[in-house]
N, C-alpha and C positions, 0 to 999 in steps of 0.2 A: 218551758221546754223548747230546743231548738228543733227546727224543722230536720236536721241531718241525725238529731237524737231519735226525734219521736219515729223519721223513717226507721231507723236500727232498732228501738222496741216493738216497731210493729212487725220487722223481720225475725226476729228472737220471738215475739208470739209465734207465728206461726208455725217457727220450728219447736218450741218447746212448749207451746202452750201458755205462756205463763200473759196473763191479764195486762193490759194496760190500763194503769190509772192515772184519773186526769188529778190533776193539782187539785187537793181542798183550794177553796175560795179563800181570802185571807179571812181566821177564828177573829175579825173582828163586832162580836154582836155587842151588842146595847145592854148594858147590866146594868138597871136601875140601881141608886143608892140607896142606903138601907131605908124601911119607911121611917117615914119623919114622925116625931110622937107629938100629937096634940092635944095634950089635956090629959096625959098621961091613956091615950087612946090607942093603937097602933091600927093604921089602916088595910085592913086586908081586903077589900071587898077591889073591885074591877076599877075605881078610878085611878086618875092620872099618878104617876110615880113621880115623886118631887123629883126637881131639874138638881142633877150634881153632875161629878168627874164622872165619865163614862169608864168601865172596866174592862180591859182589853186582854183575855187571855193570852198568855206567849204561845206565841205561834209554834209547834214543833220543825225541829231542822232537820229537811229530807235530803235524803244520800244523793249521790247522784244517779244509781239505779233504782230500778222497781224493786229488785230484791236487797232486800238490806245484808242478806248475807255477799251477794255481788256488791253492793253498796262498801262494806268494809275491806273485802278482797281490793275491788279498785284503788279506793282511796288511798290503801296503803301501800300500792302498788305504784302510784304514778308521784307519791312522797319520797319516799324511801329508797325509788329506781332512777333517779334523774340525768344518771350517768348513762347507764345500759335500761333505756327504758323498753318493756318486756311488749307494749302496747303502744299505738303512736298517738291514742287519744285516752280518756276517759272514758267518752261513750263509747267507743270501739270494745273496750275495755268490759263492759257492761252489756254490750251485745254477745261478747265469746261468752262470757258467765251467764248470761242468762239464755242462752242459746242451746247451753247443755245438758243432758239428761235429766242429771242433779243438780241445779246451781252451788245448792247449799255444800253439796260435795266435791264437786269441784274448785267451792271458795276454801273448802276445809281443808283439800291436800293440798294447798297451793300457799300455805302462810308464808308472808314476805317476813325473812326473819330478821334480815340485816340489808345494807345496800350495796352491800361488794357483788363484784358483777356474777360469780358462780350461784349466791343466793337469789338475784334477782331473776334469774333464768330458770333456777328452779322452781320457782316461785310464781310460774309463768305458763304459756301454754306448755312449754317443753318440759316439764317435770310434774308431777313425778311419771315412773315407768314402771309397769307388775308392781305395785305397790299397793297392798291388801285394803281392795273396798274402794278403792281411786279410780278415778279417769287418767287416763295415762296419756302423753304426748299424742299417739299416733288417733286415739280414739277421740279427744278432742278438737284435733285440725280436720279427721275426717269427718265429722261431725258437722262444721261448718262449711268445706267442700259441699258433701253431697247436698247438703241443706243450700246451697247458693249458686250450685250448677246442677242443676235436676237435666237440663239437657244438652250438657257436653257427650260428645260420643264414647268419650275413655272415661275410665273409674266413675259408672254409673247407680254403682251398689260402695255400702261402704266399705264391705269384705274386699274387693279389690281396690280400694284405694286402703285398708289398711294394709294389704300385701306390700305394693310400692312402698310405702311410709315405714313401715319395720326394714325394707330393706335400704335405705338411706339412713345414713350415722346421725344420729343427731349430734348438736356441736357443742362444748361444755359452755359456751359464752353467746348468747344472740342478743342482739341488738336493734328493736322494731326501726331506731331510725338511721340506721347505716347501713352506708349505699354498699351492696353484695356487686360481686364481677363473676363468680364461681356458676354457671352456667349450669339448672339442675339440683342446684344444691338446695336442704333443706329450708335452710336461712329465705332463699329465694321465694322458693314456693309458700311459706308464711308470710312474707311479708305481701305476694300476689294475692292471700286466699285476703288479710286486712284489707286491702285494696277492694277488691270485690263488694267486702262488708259494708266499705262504704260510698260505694257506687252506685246512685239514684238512676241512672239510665240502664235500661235494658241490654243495650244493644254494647254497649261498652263493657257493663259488667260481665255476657254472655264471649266478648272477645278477653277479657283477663283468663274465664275460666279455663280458655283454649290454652291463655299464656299460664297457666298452672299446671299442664301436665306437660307443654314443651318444659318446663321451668326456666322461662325469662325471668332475669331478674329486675326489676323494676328501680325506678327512682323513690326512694321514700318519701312523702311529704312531708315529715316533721323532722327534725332535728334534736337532740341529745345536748346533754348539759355540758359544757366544757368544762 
């Protein structure tokens, strides 16, 4: 687990609660070989187990979140979107989904059904919207906002950062790694709240959250597939 990961599920715990677990050790234990028969004997009592191949259970393949239901969201989010990608990382990725009320419900309204750029965005933080039993755009960004700037002066509660967020358009197409010029814009200010997410200094992440309600628009760190 990377040190910039395990920061972002320690961040996602504390807003959502959800556990951090460390790695099982590798399932490599000692399986003696069957007993050896001697004299048509079989040895059960406490000595030594005849020396053979060692048996090595296969190890199971962990997602790259805690939550497997964020575990398959991600995955098929950062496959399938390479073009318009919806997240500028994996774990970033893993921290919105586990960061929010529901994960499991959040990974559920959000299936990446294709990789053309309208499905990838719906499929994303921006979609869906009033869609019964879902997290919807505005309740998921604000979600991570209040959860990552508890002490900016403006949009302190999430009721007033959903007011702002309902009233800005969302866009049919975003792009976590292209660079915005639009001053304000929704595009902007996701792409600042990512930033935030993954900003290990205080003092740095506390001046994005300032640049989240001017809506600077930021320089993306990752890049998009050609």
């Amino acid at each position: 687990m990377t040190t910039r990961f395990a920061a972002l599920c320690l961040f996602a715990a504390g807003v959502a609660g959800c556990q951090i677990i460390a790695p099982l050790p590798g399932a490599g234990g000692e399986g003696g070989s069957p007993p050896s028969l001697d004299g048509g004997e079989i040895d059960e009592g406490g000595g030594e187990a005849s020396q053979g191949t060692e048996v090595t259970p296969p190890a199971e393949e962990a997602g790259p979140c805690e939550v497997a239901a964020c575990s398959t969201h991600c995955a098929g989010s950062m496959d399938a979107c390479e073009v318009t990608p919806q997240y500028p990382s994996v774990e970033t990725c893993c921290a919105v989904c586990e960061a929010m009320p529901s994960p499991a419900e959040y990974a559920a309204c959000r299936p990446v059904g294709s990789g053309d750029p309208a499905g990838c965005t719906a499929g994303g933080v921006l979609g869906p919207e009033d869609a019964d039993g879902c997290i919807g755009r505005c309740e998921a960004a604000c979600t991570l906002y209040t959860a990552l700037c508890p002490d900016t002066l403006a949009l302190t509660s999430l009721d007033s950062c959903m007011l702002l967020c309902l009233a800005a358009g969302a866009p049919p197409i975003f792009n976590a790694c292209k660079p915005f010029k639009e001053e304000g814009s929704f595009e902007c200010r996701l792409q600042l709240i990512y930033s935030a997410l993954e900003e290990t200094d205080d003092a740095k992440r506390n001046q994005t959250c300032r640049d989240i309600v001017q809506g600077r628009c930021p320089k993306p760190e990752c890049e998009a597939e050609d």
